[in-house]
C-alpha positions as CSV (number, residue, x, y, z in Angstrom):
1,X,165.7,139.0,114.8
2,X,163.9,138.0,118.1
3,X,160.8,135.4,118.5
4,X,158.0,137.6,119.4
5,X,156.7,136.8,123.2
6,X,154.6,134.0,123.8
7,X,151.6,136.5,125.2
8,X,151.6,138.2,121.6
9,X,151.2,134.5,120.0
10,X,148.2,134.1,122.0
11,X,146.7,137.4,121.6
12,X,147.3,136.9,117.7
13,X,145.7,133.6,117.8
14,X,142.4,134.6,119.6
15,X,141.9,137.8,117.0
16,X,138.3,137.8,115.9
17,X,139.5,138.7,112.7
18,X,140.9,136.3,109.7
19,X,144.2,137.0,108.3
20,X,144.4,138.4,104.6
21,X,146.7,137.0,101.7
22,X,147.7,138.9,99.0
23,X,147.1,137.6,95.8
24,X,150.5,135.5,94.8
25,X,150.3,134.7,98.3
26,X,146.6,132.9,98.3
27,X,147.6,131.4,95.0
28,X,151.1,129.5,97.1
29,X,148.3,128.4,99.9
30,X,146.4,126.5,97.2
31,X,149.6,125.3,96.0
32,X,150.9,127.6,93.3
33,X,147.4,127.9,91.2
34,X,147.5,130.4,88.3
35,X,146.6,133.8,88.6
36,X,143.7,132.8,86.2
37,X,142.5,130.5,88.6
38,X,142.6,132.6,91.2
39,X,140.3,134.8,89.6
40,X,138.0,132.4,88.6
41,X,137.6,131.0,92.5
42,X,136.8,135.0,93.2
43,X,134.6,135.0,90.1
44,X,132.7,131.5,91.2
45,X,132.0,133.4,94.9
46,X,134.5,130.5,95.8
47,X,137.5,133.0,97.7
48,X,136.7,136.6,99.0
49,X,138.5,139.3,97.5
50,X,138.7,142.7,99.7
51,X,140.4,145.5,99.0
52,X,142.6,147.9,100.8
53,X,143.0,151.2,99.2
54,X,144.1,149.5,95.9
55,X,145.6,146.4,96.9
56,X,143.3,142.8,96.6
57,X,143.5,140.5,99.1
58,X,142.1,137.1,99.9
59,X,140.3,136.3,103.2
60,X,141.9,133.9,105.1
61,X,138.7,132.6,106.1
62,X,137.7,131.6,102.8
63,X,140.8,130.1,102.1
64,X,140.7,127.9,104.4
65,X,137.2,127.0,103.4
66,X,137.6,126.6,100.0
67,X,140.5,124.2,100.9
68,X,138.0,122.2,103.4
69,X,135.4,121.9,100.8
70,X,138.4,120.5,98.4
71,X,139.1,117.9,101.3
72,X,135.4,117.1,101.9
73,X,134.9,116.2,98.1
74,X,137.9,113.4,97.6
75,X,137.6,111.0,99.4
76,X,141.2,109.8,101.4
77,X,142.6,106.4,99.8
78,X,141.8,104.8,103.2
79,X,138.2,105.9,103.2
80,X,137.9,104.8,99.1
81,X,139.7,101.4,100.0
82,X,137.0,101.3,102.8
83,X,133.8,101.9,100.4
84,X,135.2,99.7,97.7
85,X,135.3,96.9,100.2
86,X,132.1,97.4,101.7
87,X,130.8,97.8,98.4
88,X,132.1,94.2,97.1
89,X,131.0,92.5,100.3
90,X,127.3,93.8,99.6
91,X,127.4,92.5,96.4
92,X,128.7,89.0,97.2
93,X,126.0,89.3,99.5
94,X,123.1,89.7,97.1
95,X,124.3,87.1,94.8
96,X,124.2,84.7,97.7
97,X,120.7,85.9,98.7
């Protein structure tokens, strides 16, 4: 099997379209959810189910959004290490004021 050409890896990349996942596919990208839970994201507006003749899919697009929002809500250790010390240095201060 041959590497496709670099020209139709760029072409593919600037597509104004997302890519679809089937469903046991979207449900490896969140890392191996159940098929329950998949349905419950859909259900919660969460993921965007489409469907192609009678196949479900998953839009990339919201993939990759859910998996932001996921990011956006815990907090890195570095960034929690961060608040708790800024958070103990405001106190300290307080009690000295």
């Amino acid at each position: 099997m041959t590497s496709p050409a670099p020209e139709t890896i760029e072409r593919e990349k600037d597509r104004p379209w997302q890519p679809l996942y089937d469903l046991p596919d979207a449900a490896v990208k969140l890392g191996n959810v159940s098929r329950s839970t998949l349905y419950r994201l859909i259900d919660q507006g969460k993921l965007v189910r489409v469907n192609i003749g009678s196949k479900a899919v998953i839009t990339g697009k919201s993939l990759a959004r859910y998996v932001e929002e996921l990011m956006a809500a815990t907090p890195d250790s570095a960034h929690s290490k961060e608040r708790d010390r800024q958070k103990r240095q405001g106190t300290a201060r307080d009690r000295n004021s």
